[in-house]
Backbone as CSV, one residue per row, in Angstrom:
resi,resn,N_x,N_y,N_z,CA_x,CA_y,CA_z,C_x,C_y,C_z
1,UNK,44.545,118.342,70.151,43.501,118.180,71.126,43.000,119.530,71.629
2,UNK,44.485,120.637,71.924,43.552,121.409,72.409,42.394,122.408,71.459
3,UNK,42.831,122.106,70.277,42.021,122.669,69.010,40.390,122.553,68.952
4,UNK,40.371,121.128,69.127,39.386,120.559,69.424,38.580,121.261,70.607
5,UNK,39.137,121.250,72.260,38.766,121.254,72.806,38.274,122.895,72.598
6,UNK,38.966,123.975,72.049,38.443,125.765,71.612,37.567,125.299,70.867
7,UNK,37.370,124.571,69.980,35.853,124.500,68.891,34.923,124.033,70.378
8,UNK,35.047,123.077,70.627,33.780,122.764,71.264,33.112,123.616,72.747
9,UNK,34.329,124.374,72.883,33.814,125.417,74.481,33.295,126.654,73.339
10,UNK,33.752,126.760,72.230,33.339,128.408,71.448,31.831,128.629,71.454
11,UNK,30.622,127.282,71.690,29.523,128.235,71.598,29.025,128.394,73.669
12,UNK,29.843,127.670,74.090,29.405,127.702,75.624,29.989,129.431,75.742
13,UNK,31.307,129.744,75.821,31.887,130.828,75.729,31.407,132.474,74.781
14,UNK,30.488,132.001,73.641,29.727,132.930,73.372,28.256,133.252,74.267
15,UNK,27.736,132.088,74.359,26.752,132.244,75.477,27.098,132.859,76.629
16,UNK,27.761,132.555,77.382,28.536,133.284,78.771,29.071,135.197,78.750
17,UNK,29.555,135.439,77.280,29.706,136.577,76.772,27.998,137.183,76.628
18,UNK,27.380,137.018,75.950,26.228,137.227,75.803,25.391,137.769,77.213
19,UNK,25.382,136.794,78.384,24.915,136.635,79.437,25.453,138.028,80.167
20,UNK,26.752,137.878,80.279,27.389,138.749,81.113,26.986,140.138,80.443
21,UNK,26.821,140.250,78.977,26.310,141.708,78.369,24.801,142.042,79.113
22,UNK,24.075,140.889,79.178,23.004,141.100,79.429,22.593,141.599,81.083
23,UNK,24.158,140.749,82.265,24.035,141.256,83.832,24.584,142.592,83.528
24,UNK,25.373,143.100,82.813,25.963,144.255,82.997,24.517,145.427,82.741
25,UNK,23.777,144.719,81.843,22.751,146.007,81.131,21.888,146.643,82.207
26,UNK,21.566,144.884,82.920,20.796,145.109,83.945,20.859,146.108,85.321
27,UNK,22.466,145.454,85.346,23.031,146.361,86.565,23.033,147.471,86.196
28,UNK,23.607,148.015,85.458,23.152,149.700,84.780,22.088,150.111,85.071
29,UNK,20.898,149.089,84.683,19.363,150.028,84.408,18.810,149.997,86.029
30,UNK,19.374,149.431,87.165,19.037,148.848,88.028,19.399,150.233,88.506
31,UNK,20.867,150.777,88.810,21.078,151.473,89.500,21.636,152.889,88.594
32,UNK,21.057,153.334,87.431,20.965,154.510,86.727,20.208,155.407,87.031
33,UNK,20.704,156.713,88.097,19.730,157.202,88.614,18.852,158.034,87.430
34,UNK,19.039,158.860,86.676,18.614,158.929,85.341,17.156,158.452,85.110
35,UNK,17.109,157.001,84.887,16.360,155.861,84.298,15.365,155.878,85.530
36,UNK,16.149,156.043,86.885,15.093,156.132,87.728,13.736,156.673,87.579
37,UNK,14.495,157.804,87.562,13.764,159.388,87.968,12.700,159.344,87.069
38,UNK,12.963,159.011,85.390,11.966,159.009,84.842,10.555,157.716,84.618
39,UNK,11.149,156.519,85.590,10.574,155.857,85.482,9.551,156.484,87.376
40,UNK,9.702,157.140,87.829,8.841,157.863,88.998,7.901,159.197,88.299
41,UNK,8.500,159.469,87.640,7.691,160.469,86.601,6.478,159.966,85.946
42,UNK,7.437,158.628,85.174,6.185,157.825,84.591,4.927,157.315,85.611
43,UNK,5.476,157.146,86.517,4.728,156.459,87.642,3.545,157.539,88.139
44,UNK,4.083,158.709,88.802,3.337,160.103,88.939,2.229,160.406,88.161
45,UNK,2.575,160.170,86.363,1.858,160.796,85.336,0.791,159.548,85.666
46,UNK,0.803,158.349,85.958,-0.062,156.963,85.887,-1.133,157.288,86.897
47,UNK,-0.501,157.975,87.730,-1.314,158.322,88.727,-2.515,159.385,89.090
48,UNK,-1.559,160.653,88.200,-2.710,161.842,88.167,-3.356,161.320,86.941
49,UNK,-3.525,160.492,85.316,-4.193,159.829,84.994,-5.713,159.050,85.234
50,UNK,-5.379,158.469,86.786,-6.339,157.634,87.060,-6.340,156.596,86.742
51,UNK,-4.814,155.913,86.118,-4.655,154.875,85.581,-4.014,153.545,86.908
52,UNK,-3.579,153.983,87.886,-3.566,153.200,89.344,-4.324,154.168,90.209
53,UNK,-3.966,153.090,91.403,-4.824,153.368,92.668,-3.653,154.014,93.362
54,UNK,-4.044,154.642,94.523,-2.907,155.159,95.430,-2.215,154.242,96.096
55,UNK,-3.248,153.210,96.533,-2.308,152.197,96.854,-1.439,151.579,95.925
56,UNK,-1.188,151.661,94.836,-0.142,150.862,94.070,0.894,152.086,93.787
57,UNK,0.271,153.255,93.904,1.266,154.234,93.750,2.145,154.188,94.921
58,UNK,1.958,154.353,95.854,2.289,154.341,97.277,3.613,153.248,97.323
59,UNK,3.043,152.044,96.951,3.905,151.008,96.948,4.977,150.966,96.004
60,UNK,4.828,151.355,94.647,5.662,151.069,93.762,6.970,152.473,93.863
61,UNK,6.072,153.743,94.649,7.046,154.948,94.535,8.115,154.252,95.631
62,UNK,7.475,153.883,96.704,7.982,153.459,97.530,9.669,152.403,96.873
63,UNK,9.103,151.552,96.551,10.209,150.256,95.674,11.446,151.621,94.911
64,UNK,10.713,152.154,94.213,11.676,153.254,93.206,12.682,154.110,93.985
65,UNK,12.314,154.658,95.370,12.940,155.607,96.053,13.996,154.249,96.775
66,UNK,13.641,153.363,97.401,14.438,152.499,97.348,15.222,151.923,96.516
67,UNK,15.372,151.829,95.789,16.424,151.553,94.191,16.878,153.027,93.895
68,UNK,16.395,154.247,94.213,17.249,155.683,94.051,17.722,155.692,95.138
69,UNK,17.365,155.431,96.020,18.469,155.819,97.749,20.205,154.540,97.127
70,UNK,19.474,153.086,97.367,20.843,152.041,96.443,21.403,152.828,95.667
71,UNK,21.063,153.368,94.264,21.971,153.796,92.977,22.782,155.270,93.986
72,UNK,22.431,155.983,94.866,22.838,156.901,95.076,24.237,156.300,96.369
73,UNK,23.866,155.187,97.142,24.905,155.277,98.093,24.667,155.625,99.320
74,UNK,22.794,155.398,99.410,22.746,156.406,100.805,22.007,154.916,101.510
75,UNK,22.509,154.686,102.661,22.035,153.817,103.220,20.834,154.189,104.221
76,UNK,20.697,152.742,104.933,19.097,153.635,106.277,19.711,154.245,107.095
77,UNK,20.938,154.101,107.536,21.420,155.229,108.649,21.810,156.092,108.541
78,UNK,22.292,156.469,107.229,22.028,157.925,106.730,20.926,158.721,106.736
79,UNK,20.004,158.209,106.336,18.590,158.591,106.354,18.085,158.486,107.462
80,UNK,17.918,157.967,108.461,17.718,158.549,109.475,18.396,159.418,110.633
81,UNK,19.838,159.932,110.140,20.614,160.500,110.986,19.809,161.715,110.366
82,UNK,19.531,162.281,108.530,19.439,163.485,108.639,17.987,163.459,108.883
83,UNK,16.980,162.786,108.829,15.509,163.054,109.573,15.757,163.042,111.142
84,UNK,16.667,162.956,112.016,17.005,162.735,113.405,17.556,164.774,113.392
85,UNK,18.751,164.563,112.580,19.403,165.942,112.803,18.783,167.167,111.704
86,UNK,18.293,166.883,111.077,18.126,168.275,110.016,16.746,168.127,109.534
């Protein structure tokens, strides 16, 4: 029986493997400061381009520095202790 029961969980259990490769990739690319940086670069170059508006620049640098402050560890009260003190 329990033979049975490993054949029939083996493709649920490859799926679930699969999945979890795929949260791990994410979480990486999410908080890789690296991946960041050049995706604000990319963003910059879009911009002196003429290929967005400032307002979408504005907003999206905005989102990015927020996902680089997360990947780095620095919370809002950090950030405002050193705009308060330094």
């Amino acid at each position: 029986m329990l033979l049975i029961d490993d054949l029939l969980m083996l493709p649920v259990k490859g799926f679930l493997g699969i999945f979890k490769k795929i949260h791990e990739m994410v979480e990486q690319e999410l908080s890789d400061e690296t991946y960041l940086l050049e995706k604000m670069m990319a963003l910059r170059l879009r911009f002196e381009l003429d290929e967005i508006s400032e307002e979408e620049y504005s907003q999206q640098e905005r989102e990015l520095l927020a996902r680089l402050d997360a990947a780095r560890g620095v919370d809002e009260a950090e950030k405002e202790e050193v705009f308060k003190y330094g």
